[in-house]
C-alpha positions as CSV (number, residue, x, y, z in Angstrom):
1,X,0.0,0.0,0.0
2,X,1.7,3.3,-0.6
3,X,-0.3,6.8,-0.5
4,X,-0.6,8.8,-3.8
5,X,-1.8,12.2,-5.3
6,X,-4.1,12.0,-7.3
7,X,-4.8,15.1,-9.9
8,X,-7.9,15.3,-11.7
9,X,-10.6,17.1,-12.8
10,X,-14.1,16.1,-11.5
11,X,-17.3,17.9,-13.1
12,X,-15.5,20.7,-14.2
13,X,-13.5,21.2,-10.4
14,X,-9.8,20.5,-10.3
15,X,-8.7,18.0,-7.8
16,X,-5.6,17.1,-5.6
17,X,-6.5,14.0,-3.4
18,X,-4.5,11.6,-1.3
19,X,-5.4,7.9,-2.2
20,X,-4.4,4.6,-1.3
21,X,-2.6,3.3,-5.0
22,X,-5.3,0.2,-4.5
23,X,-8.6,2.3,-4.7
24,X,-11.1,2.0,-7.3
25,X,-11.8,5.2,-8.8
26,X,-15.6,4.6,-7.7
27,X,-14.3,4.4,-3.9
28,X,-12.2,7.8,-4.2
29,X,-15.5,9.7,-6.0
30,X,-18.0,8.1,-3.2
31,X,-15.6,8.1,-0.3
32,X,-13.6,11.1,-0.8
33,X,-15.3,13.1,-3.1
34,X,-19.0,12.1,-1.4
35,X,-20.2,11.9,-5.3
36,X,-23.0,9.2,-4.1
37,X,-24.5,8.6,-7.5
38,X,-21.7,6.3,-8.0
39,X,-23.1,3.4,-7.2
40,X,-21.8,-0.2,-6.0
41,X,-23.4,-2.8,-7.6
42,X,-21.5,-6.1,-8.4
43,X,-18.1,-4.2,-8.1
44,X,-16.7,-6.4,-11.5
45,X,-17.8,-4.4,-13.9
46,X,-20.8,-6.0,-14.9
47,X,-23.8,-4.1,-13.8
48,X,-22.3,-0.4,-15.4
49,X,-23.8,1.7,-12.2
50,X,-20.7,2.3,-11.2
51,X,-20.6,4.1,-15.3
52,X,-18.8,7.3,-15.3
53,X,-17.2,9.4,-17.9
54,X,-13.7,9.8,-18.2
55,X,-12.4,11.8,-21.1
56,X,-15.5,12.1,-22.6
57,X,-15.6,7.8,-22.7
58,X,-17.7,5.7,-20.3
59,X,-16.3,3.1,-18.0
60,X,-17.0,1.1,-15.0
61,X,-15.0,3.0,-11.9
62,X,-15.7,0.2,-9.9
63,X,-12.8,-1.6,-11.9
64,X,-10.9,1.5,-12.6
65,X,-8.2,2.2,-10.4
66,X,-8.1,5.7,-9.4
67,X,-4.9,6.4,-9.9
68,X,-5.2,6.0,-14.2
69,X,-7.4,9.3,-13.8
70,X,-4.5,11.4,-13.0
71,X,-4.6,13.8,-15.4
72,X,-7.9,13.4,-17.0
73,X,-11.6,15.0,-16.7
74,X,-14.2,13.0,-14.9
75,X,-17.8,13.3,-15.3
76,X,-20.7,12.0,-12.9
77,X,-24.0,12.4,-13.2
78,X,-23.3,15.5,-10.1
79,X,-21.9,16.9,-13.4
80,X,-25.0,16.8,-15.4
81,X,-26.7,20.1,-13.3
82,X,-26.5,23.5,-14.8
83,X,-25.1,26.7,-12.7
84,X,-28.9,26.9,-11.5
85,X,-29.3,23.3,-10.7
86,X,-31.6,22.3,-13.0
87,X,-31.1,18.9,-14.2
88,X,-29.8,17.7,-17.7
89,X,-32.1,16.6,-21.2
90,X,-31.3,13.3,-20.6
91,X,-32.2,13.0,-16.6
92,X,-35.5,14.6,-17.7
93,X,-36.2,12.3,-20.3
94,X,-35.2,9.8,-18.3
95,X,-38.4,10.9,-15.7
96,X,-40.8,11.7,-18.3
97,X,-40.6,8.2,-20.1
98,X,-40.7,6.4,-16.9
99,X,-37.2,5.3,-17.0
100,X,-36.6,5.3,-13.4
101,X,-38.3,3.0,-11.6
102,X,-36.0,1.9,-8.1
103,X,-33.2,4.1,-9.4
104,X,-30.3,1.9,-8.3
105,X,-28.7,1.9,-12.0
106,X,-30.3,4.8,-13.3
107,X,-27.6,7.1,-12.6
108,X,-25.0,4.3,-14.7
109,X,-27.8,4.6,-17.5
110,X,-27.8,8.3,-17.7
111,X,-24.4,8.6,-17.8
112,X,-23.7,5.8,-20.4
113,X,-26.5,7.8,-22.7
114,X,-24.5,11.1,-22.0
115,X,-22.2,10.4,-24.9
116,X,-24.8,9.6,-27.0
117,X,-26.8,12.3,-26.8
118,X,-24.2,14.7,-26.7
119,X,-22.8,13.2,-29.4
120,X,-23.6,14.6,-33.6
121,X,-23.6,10.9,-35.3
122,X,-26.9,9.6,-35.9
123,X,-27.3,6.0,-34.2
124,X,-29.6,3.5,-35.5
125,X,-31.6,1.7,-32.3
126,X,-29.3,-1.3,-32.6
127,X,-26.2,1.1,-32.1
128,X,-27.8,2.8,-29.4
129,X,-29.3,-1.3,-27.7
130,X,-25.3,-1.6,-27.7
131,X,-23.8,1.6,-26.8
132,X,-26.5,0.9,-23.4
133,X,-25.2,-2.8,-22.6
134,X,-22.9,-2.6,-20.1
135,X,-25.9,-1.4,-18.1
136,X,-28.5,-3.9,-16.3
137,X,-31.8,-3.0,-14.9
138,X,-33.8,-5.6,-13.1
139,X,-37.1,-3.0,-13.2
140,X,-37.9,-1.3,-16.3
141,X,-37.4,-3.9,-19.4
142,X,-35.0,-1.5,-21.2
143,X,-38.1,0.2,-23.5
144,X,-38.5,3.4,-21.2
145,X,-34.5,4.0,-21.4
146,X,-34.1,3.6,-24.7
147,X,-36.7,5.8,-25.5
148,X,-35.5,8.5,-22.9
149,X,-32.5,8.2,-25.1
150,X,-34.2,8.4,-28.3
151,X,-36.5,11.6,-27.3
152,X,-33.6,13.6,-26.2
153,X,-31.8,12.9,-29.9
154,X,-34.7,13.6,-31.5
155,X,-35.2,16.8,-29.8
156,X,-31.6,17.7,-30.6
157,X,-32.1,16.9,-34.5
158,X,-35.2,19.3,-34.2
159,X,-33.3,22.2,-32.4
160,X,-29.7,21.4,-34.9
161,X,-32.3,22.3,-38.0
């Protein structure tokens, strides 16, 4: 075990923390950074609510170690809130299709759709049904996310014309 700084940016804020060299990076944004919609689920990287962005990519934290962040820009969904607090698109969509249901992988849902819908490229469903997989829900049957996903690119084509 040896202590560490690590030097990142989280949600926009820069960061100097001292970790243990062992810690997931989903231990060092619940524990130190108290960024609770990281959740723990199977901690192997299999259930994606532990899904965060790093550089813009999504990954598993809970299988990240912490210390590979150095250096690079970290979004949760804490990060999604405007200056005002209001929530992002996607989180909205996400309550008006009846997406959330017991919420545990929600936040790993939203954040996997983040590149998605923030990105120009037009997905088919079937790219979007895999860009979504690393994700399990064991409440909503998948239809109400993807379609959360779907409304808010849609809504972006309009507003892009």
């Amino acid at each position: 075990m040896a202590n560490v700084i690590l030097s990142c940016r989280v949600n926009g804020e820069e960061q100097e923390i001292i970790i243990d060299d062992r810690e997931s990076l989903a231990d060092v944004l619940r524990n130190h950074l108290h960024l609770t919609s990281v959740k723990k689920g199977c901690e192997v990287g299999e259930c994606g609510a532990c899904t965060v962005l790093i550089d813009n990519e999504t990954f598993d934290s809970c299988i990240y170690l912490a210390i590979w962040a150095h250096g690079k820009d970290i979004r949760t969904l804490e990060g999604l809130m405007d200056k005002e607090g209001n929530i992002s698109d996607i989180q909205q969509a996400f309550i008006d299709e009846g997406a959330v249901q017991c919420g545990f992988c929600t936040c790993g849902f939203v954040m996997s759709a983040v590149p998605i819908v923030e990105d120009d490229k037009e997905y088919t469903e079937l790219e979007m049904r895999k860009k979504l997989s690393g994700n399990l829900c064991r409440c909503t049957g998948y239809e109400n996310i993807l379609r959360a996903v779907k409304k808010v690119k849609e809504k972006d084509k309009i507003i892009d014309k």
